[in-house]
Backbone as XML, in Angstrom:
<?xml version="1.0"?>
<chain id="A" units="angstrom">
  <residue number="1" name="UNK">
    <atom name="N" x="-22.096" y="25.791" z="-0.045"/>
    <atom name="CA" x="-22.262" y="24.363" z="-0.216"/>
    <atom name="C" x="-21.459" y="23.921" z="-1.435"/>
  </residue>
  <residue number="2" name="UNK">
    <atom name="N" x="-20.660" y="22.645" z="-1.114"/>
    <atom name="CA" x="-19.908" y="22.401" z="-2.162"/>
    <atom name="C" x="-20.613" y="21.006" z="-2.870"/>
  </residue>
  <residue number="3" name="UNK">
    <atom name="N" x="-20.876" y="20.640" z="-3.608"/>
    <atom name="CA" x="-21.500" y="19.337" z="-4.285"/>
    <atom name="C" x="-20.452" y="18.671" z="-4.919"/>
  </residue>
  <residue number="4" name="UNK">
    <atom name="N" x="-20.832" y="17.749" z="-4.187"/>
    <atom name="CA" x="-19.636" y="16.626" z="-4.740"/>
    <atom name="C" x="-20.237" y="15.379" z="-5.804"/>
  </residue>
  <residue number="5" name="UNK">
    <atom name="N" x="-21.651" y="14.618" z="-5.348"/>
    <atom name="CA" x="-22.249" y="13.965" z="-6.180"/>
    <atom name="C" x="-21.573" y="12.805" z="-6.706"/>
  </residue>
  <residue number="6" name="UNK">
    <atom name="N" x="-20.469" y="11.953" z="-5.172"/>
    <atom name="CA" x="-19.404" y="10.821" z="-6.070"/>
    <atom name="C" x="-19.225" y="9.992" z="-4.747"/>
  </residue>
  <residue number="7" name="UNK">
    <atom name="N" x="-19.313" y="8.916" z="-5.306"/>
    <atom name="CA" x="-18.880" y="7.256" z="-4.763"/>
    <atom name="C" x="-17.649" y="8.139" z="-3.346"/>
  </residue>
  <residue number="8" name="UNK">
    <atom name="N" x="-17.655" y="7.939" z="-1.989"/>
    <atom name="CA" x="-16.680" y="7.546" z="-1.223"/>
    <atom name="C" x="-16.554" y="6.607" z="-0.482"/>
  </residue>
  <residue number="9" name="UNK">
    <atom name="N" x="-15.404" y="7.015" z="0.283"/>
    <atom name="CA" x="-15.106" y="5.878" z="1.226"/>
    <atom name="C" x="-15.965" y="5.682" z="2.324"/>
  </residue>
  <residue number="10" name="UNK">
    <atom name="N" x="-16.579" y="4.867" z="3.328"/>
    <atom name="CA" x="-17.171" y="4.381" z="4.418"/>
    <atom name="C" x="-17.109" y="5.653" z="5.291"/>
  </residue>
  <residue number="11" name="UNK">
    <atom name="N" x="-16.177" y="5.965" z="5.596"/>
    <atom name="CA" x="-15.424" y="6.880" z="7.310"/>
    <atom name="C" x="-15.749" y="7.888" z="6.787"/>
  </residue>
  <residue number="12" name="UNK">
    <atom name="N" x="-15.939" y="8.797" z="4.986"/>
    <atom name="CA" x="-16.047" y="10.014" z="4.968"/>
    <atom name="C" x="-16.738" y="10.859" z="5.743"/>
  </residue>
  <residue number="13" name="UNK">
    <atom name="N" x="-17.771" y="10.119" z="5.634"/>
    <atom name="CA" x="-18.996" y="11.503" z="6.431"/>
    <atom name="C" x="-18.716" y="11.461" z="7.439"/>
  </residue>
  <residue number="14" name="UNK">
    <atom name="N" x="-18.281" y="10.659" z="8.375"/>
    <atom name="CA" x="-17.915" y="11.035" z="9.486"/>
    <atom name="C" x="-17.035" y="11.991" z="10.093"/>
  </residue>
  <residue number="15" name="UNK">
    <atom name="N" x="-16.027" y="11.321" z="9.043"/>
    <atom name="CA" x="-14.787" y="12.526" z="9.354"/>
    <atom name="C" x="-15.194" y="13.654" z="9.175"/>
  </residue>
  <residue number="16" name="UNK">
    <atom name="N" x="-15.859" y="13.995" z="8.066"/>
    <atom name="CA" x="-16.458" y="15.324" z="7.458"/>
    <atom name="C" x="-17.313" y="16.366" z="8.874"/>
  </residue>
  <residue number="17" name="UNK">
    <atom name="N" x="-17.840" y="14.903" z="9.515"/>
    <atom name="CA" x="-18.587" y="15.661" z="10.370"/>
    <atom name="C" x="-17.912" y="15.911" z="11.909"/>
  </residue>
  <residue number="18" name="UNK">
    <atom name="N" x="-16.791" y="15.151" z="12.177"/>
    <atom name="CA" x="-15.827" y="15.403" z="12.813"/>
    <atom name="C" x="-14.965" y="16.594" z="13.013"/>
  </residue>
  <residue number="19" name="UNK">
    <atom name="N" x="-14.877" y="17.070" z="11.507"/>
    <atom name="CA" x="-14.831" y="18.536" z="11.314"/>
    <atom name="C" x="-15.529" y="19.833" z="10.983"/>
  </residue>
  <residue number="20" name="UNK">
    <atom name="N" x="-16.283" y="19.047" z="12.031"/>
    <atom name="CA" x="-17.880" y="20.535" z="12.272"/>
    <atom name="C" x="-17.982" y="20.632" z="10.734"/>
  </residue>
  <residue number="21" name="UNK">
    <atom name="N" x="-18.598" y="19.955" z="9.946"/>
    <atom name="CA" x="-19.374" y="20.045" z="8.902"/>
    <atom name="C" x="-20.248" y="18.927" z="8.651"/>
  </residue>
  <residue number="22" name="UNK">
    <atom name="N" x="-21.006" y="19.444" z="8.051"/>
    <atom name="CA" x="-22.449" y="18.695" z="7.635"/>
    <atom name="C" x="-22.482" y="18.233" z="6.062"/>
  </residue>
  <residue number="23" name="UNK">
    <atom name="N" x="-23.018" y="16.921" z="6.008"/>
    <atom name="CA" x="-23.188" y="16.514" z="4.823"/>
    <atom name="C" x="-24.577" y="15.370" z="4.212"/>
  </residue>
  <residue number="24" name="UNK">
    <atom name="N" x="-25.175" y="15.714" z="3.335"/>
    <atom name="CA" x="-26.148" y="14.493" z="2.822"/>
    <atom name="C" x="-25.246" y="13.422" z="2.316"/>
  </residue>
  <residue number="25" name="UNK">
    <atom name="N" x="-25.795" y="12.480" z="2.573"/>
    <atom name="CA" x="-25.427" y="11.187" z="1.576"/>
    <atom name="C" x="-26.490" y="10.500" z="1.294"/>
  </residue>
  <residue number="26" name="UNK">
    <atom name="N" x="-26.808" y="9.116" z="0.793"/>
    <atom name="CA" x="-27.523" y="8.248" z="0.656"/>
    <atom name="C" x="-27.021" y="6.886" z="0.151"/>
  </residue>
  <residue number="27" name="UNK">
    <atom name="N" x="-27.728" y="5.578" z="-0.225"/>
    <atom name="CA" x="-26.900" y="4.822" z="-0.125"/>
    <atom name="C" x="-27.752" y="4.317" z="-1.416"/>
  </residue>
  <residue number="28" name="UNK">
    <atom name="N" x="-26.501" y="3.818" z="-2.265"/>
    <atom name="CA" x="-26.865" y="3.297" z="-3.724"/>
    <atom name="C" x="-27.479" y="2.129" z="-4.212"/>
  </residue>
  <residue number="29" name="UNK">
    <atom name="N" x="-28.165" y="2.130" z="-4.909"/>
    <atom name="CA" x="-28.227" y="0.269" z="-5.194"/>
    <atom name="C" x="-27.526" y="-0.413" z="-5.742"/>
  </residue>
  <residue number="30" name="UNK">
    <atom name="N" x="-27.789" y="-1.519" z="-6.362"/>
    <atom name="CA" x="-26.432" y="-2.450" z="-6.519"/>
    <atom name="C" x="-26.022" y="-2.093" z="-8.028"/>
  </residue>
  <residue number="31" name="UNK">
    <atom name="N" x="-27.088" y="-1.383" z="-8.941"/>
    <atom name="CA" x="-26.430" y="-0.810" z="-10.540"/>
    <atom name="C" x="-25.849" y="0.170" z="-10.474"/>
  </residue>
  <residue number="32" name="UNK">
    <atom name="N" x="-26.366" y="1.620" z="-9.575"/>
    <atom name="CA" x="-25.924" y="2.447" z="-9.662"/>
    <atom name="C" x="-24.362" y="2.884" z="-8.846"/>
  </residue>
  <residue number="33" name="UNK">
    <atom name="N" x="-24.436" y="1.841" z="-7.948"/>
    <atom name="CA" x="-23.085" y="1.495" z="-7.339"/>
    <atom name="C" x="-21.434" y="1.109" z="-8.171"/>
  </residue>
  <residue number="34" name="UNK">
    <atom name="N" x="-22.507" y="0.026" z="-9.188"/>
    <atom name="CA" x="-21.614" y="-0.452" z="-9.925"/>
    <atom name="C" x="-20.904" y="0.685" z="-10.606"/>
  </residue>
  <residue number="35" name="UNK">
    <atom name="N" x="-21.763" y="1.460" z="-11.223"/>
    <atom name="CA" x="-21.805" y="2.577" z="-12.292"/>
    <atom name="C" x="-20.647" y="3.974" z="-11.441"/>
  </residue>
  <residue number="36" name="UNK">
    <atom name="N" x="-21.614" y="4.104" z="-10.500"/>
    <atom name="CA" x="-20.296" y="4.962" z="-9.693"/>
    <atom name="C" x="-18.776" y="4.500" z="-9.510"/>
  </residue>
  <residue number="37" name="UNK">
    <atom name="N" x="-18.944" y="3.267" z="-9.197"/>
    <atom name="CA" x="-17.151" y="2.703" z="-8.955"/>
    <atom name="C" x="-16.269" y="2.841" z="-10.254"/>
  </residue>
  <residue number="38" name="UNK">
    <atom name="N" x="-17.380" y="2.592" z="-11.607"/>
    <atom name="CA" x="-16.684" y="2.710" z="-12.363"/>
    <atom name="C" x="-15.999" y="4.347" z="-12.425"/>
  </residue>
  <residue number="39" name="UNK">
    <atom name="N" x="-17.044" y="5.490" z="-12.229"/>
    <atom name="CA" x="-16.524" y="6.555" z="-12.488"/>
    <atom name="C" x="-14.969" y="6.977" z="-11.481"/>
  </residue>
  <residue number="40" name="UNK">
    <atom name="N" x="-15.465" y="6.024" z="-10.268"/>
    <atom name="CA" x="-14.685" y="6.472" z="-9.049"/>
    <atom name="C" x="-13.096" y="6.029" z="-9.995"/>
  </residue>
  <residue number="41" name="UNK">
    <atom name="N" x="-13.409" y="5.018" z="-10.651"/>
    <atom name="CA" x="-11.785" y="4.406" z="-11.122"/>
    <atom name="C" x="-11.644" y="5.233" z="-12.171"/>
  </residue>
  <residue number="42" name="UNK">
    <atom name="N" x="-12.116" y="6.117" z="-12.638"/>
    <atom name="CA" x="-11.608" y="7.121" z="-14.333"/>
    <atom name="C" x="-11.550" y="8.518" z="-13.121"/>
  </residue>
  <residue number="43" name="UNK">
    <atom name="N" x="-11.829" y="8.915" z="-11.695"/>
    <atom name="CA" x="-11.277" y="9.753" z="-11.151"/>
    <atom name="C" x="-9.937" y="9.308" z="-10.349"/>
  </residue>
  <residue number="44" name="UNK">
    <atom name="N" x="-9.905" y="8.466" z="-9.797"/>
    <atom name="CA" x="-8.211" y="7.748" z="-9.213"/>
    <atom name="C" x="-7.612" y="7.711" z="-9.934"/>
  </residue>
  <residue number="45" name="UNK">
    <atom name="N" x="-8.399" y="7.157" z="-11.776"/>
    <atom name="CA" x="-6.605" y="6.945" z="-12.577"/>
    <atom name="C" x="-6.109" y="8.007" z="-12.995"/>
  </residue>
  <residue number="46" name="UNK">
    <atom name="N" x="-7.162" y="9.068" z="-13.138"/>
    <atom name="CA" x="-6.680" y="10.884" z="-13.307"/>
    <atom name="C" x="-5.755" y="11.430" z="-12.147"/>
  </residue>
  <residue number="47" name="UNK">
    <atom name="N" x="-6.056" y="10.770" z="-10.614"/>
    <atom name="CA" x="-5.083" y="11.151" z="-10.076"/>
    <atom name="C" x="-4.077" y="10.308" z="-9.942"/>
  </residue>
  <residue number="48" name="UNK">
    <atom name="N" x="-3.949" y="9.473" z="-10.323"/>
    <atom name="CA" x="-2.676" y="8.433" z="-10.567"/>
    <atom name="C" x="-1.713" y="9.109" z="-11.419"/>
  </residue>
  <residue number="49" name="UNK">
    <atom name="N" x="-2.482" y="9.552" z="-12.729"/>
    <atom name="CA" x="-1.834" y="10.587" z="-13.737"/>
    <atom name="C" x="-1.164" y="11.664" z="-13.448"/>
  </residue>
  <residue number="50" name="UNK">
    <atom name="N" x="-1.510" y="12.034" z="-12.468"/>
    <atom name="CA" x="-1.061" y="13.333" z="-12.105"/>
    <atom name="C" x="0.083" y="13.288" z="-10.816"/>
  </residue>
  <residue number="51" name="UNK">
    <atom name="N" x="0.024" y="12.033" z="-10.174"/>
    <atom name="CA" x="0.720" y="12.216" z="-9.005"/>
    <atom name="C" x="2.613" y="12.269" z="-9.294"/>
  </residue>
  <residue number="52" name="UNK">
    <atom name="N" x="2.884" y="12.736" z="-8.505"/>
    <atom name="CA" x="4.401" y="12.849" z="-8.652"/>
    <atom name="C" x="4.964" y="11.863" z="-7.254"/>
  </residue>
  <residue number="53" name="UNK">
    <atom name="N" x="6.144" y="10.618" z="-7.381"/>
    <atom name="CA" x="7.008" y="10.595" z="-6.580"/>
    <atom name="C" x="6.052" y="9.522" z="-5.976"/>
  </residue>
  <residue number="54" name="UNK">
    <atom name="N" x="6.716" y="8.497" z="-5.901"/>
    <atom name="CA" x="6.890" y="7.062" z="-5.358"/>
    <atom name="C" x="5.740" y="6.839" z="-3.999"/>
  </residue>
  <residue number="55" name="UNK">
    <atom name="N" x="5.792" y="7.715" z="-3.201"/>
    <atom name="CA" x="4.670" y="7.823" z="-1.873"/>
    <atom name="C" x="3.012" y="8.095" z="-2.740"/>
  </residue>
  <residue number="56" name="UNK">
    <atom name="N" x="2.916" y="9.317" z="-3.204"/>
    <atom name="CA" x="1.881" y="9.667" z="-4.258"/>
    <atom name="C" x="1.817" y="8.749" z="-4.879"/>
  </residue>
  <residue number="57" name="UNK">
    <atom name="N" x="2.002" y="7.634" z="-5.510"/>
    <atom name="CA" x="1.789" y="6.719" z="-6.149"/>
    <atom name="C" x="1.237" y="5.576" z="-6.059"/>
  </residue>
  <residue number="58" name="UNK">
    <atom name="N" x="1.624" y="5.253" z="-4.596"/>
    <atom name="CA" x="1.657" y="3.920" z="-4.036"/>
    <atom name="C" x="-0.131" y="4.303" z="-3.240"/>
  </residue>
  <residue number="59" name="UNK">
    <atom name="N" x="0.295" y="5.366" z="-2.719"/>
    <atom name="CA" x="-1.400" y="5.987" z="-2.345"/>
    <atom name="C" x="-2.289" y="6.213" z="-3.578"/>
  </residue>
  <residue number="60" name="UNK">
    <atom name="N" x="-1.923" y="6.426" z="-4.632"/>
    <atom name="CA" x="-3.164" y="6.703" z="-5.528"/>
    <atom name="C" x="-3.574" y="5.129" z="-6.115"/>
  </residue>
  <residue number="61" name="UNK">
    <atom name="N" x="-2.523" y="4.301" z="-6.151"/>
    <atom name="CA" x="-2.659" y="3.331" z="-6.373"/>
    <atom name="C" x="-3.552" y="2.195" z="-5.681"/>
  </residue>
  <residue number="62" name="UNK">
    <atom name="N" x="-3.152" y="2.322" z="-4.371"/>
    <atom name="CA" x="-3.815" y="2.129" z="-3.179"/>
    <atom name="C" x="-5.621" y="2.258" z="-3.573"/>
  </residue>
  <residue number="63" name="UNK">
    <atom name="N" x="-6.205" y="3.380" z="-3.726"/>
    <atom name="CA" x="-6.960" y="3.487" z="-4.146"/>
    <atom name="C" x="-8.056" y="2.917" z="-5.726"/>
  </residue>
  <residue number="64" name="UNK">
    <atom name="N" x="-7.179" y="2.930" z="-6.286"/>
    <atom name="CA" x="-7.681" y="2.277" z="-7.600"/>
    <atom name="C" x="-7.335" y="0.430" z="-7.000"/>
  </residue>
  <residue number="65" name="UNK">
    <atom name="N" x="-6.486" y="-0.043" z="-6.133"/>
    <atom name="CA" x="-6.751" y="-1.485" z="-6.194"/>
    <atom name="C" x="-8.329" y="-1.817" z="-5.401"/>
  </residue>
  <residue number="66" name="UNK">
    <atom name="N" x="-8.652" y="-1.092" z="-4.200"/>
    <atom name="CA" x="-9.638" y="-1.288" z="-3.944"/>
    <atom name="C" x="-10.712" y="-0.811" z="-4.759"/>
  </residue>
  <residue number="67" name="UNK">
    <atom name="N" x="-11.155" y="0.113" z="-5.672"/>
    <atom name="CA" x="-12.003" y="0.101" z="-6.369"/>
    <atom name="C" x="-12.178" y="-1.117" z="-7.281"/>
  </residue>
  <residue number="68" name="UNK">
    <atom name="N" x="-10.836" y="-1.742" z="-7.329"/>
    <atom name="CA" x="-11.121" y="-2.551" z="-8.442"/>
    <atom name="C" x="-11.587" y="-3.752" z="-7.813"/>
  </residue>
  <residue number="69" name="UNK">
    <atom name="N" x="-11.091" y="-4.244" z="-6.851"/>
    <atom name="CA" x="-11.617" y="-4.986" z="-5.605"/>
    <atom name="C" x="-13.016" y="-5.288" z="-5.687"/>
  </residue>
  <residue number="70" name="UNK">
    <atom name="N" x="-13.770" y="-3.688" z="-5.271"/>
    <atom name="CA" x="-15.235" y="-3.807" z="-5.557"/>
    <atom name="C" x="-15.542" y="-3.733" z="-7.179"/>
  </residue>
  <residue number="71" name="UNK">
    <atom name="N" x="-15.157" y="-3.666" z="-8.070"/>
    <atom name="CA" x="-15.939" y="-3.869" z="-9.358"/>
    <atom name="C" x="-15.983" y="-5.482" z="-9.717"/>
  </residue>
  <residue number="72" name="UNK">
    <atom name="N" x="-14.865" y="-5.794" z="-9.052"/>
    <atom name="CA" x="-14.875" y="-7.501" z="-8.972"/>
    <atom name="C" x="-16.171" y="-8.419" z="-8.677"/>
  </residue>
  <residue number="73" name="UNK">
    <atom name="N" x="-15.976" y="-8.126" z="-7.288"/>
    <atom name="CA" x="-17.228" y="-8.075" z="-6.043"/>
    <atom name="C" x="-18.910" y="-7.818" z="-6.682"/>
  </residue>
  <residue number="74" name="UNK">
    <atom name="N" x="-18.972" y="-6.499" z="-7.223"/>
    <atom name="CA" x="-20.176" y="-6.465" z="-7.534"/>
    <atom name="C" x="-20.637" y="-7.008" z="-8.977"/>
  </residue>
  <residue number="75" name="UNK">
    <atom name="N" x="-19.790" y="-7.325" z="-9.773"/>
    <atom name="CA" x="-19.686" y="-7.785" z="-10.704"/>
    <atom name="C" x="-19.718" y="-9.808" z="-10.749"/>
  </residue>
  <residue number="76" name="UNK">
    <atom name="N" x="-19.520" y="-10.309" z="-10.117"/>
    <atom name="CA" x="-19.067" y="-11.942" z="-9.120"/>
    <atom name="C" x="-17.997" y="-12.029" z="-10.105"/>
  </residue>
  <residue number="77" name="UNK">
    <atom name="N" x="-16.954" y="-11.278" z="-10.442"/>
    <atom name="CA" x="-16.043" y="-11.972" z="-11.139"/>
    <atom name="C" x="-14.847" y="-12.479" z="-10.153"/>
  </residue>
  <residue number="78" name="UNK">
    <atom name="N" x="-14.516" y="-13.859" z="-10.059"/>
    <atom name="CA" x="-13.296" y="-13.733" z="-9.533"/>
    <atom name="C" x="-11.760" y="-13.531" z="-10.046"/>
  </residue>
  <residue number="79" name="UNK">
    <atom name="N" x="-10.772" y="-13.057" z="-9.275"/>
    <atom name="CA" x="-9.544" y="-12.393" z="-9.513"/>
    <atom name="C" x="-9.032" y="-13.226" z="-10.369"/>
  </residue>
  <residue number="80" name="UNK">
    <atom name="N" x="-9.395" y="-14.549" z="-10.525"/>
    <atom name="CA" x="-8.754" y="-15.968" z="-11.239"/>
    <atom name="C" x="-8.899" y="-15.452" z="-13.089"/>
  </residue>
  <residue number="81" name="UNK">
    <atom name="N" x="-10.287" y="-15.153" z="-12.902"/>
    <atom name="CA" x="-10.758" y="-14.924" z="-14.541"/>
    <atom name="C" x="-9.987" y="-13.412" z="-14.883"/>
  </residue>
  <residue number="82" name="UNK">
    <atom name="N" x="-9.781" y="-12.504" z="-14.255"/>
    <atom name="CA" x="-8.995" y="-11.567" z="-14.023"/>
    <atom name="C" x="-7.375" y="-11.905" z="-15.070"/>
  </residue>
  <residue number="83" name="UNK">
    <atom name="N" x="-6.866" y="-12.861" z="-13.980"/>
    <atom name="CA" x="-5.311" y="-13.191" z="-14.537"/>
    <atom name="C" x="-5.269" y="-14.124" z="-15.281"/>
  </residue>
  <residue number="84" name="UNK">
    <atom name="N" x="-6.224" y="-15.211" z="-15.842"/>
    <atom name="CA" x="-6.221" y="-15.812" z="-16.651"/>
    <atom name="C" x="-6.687" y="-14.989" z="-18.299"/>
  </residue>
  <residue number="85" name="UNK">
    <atom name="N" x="-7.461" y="-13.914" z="-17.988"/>
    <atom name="CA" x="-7.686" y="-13.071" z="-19.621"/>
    <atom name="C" x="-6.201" y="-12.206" z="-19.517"/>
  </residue>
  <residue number="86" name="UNK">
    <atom name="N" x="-5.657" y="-11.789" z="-18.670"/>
    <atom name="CA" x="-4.485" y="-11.319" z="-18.801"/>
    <atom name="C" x="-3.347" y="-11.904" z="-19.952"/>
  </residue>
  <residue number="87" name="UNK">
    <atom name="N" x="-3.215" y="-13.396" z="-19.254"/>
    <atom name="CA" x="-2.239" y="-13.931" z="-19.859"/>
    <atom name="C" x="-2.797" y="-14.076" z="-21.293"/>
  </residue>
  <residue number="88" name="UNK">
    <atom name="N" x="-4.289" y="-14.879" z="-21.340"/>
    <atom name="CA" x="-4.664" y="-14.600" z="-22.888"/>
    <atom name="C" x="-4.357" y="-13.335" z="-23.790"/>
  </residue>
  <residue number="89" name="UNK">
    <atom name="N" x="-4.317" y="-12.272" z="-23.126"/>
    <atom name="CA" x="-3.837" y="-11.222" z="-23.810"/>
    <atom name="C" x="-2.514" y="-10.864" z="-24.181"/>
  </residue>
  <residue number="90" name="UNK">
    <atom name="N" x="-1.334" y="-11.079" z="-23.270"/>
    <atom name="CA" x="-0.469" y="-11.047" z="-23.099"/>
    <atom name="C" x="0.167" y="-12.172" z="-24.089"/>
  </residue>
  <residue number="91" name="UNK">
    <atom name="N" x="-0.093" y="-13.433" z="-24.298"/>
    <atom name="CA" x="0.026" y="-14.516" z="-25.676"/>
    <atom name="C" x="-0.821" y="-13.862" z="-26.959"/>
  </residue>
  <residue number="92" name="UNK">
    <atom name="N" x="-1.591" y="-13.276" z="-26.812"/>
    <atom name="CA" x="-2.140" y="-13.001" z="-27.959"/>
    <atom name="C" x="-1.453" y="-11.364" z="-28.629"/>
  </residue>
  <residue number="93" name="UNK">
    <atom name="N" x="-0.986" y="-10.606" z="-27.772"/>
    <atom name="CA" x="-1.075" y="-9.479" z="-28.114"/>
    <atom name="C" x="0.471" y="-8.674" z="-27.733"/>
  </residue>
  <residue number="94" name="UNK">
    <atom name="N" x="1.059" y="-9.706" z="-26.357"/>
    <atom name="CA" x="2.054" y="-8.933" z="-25.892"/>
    <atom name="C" x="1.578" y="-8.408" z="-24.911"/>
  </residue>
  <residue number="95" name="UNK">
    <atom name="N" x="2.941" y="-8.248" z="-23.693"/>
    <atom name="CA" x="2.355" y="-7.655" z="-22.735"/>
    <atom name="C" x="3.099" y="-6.145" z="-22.572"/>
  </residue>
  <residue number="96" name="UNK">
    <atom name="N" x="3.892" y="-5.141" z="-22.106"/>
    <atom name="CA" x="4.872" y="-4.019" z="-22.131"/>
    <atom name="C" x="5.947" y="-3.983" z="-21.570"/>
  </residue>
  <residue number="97" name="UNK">
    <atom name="N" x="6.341" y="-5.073" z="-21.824"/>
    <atom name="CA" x="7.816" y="-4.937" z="-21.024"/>
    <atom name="C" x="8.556" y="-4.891" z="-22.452"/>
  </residue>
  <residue number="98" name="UNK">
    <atom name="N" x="8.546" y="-4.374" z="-23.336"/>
    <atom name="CA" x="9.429" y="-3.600" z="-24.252"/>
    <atom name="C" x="8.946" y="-2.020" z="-24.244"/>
  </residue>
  <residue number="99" name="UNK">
    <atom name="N" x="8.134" y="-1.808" z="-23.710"/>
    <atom name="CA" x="8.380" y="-0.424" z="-23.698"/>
    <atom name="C" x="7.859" y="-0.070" z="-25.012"/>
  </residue>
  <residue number="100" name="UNK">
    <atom name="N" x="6.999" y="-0.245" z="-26.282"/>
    <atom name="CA" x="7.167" y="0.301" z="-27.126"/>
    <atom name="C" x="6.208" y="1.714" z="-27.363"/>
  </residue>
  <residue number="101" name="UNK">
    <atom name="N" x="6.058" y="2.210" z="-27.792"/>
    <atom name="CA" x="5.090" y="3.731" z="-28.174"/>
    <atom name="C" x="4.983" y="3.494" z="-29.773"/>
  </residue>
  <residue number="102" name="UNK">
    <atom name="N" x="3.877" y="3.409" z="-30.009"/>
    <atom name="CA" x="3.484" y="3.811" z="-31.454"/>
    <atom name="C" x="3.147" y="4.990" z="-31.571"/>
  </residue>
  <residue number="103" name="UNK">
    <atom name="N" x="3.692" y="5.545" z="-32.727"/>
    <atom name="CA" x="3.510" y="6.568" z="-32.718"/>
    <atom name="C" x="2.699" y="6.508" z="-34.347"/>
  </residue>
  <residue number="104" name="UNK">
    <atom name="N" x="2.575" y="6.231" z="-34.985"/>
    <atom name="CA" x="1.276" y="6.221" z="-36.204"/>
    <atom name="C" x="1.365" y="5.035" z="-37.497"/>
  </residue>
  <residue number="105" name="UNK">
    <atom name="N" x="0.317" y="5.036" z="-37.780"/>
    <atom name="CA" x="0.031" y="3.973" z="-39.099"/>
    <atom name="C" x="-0.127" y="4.645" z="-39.994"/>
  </residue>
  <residue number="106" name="UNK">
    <atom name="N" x="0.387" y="4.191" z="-41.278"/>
    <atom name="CA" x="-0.082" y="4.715" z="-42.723"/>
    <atom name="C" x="-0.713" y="3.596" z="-43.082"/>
  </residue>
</chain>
């Protein structure tokens, strides 16, 4: 038995069981849901990190937009307040299109 103990997609168990295997699940409430998506997005951006090459990317990516989708969702924020703190940030702080790296403060 392998334990997995993490947020998936809808179709998993099925598929899972599609391939002659068996699995528990259960279904979350609306905090602990929240709480999982968050983890689900600090495991996608690890594989975002890791992926190599333009296809891998666009798929790992793929993934982290819909998580973020639902943190929206369960959260009622809409995408508006989203790109409007953006730009506040982006006037306040800069956004990265220079590219810079700090590398330390004295």
């Amino acid at each position: 038995m392998i334990k997995h103990n993490k947020l998936v997609r809808d179709n998993i168990p099925q598929i899972i069981k599609d391939n002659g295997k068996e699995c528990k699940t259960r279904m979350l409430g609306d905090q602990e849901f929240e709480l999982e998506l968050r983890k689900k997005l600090i495991e996608e951006s690890t594989e975002l990190y890791e992926a190599s090459g333009k296809e891998q990317i666009i798929y790992e990516l793929a993934d982290i937009y819909e998580i973020v989708e639902y943190i929206l969702i369960a959260n009622n924020i809409d995408k508006r307040q989203i790109d409007n703190m953006r730009i506040k940030k982006n006037v306040s702080n800069g956004s990265f299109e220079d590219k810079i790296f700090l590398e330390y403060i004295n």
